[in-house]
N, C-alpha and C positions, 0 to 999 in steps of 0.2 A: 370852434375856431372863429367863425362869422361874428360871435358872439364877444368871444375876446379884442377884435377888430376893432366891433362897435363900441365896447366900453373905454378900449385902451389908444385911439386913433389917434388922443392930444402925443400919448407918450413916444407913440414909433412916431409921428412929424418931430419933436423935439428930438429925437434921436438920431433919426436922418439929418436933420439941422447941423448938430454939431460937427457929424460924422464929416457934410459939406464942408463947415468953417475948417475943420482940422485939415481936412485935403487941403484948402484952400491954403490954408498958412503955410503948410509943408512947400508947398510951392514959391510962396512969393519970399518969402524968407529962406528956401533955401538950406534950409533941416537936416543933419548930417543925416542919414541911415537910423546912424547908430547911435545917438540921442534921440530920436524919434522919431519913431518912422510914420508913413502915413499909411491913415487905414486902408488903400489899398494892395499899399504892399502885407499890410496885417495878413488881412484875407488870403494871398496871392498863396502866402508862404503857410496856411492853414492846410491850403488844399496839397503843397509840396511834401512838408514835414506828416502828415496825418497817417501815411503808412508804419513810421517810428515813433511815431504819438500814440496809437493806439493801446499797445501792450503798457504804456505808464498810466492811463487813462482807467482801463480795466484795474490796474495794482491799485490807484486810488480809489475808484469804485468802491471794489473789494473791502478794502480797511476803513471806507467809510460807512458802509453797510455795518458791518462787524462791529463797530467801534458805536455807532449809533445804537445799534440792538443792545448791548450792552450798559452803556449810559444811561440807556430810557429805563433797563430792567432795576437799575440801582437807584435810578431816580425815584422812582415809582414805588420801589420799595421800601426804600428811607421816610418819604412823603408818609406812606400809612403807616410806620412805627412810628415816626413822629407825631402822628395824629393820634391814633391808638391809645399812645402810652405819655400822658403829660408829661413824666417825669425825666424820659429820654427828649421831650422837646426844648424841658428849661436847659437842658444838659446839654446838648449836642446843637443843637440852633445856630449857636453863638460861632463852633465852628464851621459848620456849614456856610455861614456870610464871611467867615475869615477863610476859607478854602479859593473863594475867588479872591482876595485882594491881594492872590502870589502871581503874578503874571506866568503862564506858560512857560514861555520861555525862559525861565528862571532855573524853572525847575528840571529842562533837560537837559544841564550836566548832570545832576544825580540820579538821574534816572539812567543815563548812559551807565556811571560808575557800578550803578546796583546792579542793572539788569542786561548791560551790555548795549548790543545796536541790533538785537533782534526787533521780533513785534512786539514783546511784551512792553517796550515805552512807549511804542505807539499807540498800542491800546490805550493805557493808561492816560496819555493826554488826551485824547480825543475821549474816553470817559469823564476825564474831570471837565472839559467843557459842555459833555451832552448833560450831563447829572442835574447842574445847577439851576437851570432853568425847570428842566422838568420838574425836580424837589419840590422847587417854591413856587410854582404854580398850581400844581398837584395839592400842595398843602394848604394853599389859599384858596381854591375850590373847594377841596373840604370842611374848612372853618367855615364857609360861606353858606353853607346849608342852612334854608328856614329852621330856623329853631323852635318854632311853633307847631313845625311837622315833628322835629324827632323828639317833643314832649307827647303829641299825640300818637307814636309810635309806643313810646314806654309808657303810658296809660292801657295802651289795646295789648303792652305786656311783649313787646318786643325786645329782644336782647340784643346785647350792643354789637355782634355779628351782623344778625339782620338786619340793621340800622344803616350798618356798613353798606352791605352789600345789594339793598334792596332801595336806599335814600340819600349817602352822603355819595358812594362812588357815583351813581347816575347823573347826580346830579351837578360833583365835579368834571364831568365830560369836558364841556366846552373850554377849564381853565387846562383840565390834562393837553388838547389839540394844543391850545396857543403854547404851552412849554414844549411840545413835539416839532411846533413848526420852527418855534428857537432855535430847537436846539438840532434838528436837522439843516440846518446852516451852519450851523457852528461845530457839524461834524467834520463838513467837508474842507471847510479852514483848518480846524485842526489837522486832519489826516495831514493837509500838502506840509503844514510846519510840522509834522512827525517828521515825515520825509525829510525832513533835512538834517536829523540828527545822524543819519546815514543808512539809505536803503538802496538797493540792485534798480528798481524801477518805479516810477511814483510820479507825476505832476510835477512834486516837490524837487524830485532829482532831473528832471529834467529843465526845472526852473534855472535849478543850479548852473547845469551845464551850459544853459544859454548866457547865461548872465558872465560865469567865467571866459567865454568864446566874444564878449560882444554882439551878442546875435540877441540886439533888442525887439526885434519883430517875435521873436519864439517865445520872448516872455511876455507878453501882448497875449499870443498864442494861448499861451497854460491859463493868465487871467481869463479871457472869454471863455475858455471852457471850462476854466471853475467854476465863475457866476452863472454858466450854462449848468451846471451839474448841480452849483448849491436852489438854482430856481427849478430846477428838475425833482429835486428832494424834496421842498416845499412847496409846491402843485403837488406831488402823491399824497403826502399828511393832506392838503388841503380838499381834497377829495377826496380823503378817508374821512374826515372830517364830516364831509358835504353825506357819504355814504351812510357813517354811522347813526346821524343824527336824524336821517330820515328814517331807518328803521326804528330807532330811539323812539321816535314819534309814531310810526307805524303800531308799535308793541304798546303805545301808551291807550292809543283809540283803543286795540284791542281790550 
């Protein structure tokens, strides 16, 4: 924590700064409520709302978890049949980079129409946002392997398993993390716009509800503890990260 302190001290002053200038404005200008409220009353009403907050908080959680587990597992595994098998990469590539340029939001009307307003659309977005990064990261670590190593692999008579599993995966670690860290922020985004396609409890529905009520401080509310949740998910990767890599290193002295 000390540590964090010492590295990040320019950023929390910059952040109490504005924190100040905003109070300040709300004040001298006279800022309805309900266009903008000032971050004190933010905070006030964090600590008021938090008892009715919490169960939408855990529902996001929940399906950001799930939806990330997921994501990573199809990322991950697209990434090595596209590496694997050249022929599925010339072929399927092409859609993989046209899979992002539908925006989300696009595509949940038909997702409603197909699958209704259960979880299954939610899953599925928040899939198709964790996937993409992971894929092309994954896959670019892989290519990235010394090729001077996996000729000297197949000279000492290695097969392309063990190549795998002994030289290109190890060695994609660090590009696997940076697509984890992606894409566990882009979980937590997604889940809240799942939520809005219609769910019982979510971030997202309570965004809603704030937003139809005029209660601008509660949507204040739901953001800081998104960004609170999506920097909560990216510190674990990040010291998974930090974990893996030193036993990584530990197993190579060995």
């Amino acid at each position: 924590m000390m540590r964090f302190i010492k590295q990040g001290w320019r950023s929390i002053i910059a952040i109490l700064l504005i924190l100040i200038l905003w109070e300040m404005a709300i004040n001298i200008f006279s800022v309805e409520e309900w266009l903008l409220p000032a971050p004190s009353v933010i905070f006030t009403d964090l600590f008021k709302v938090w008892p009715n907050f919490y169960p939408h908080l855990l529902s996001t959680l929940l399906l950001s978890i799930l939806g990330f587990i997921i994501g990573s597992t199809i990322g991950l595994s697209l990434a090595t049949l596209l590496h694997l098998f050249k022929g599925l990469k010339k072929t399927f590539y092409p859609f993989l980079i046209l899979s992002q340029n539908i925006p989300i939001i696009v595509l949940a009307p038909l997702l409603v129409i197909w699958f209704g307003f259960g979880t299954i659309p939610k899953f599925i977005i928040i899939t198709i946002a964790c996937f993409f990064p992971i894929a092309v990261s994954t896959l670019s670590g892989l290519q990235q392997t010394n090729r001077d190593l996996v000729f000297y692999m197949q000279m000492m008579g290695a097969n392309k398993s063990q190549i795998f599993w002994k030289l290109e995966l190890p060695d994609a670690v660090p590009a696997i993390f940076s697509g984890l860290k992606i894409a566990a922020t882009y979980s937590v985004m997604a889940a809240v716009v799942s939520e809005w396609l219609g769910a019982q409890k979510g971030i997202g529905v309570f965004m809603t509800m704030a937003t139809s009520s005029y209660k601008t401080s509660h949507v204040f509310v739901a953001i800081i503890i998104t960004m609170i949740l999506s920097l909560t998910f990216f510190s674990v990767i990040l010291l998974l990260e930090k974990l893996f890599s030193r036993w990584q290193k530990k197993g190579a002295r060995l």
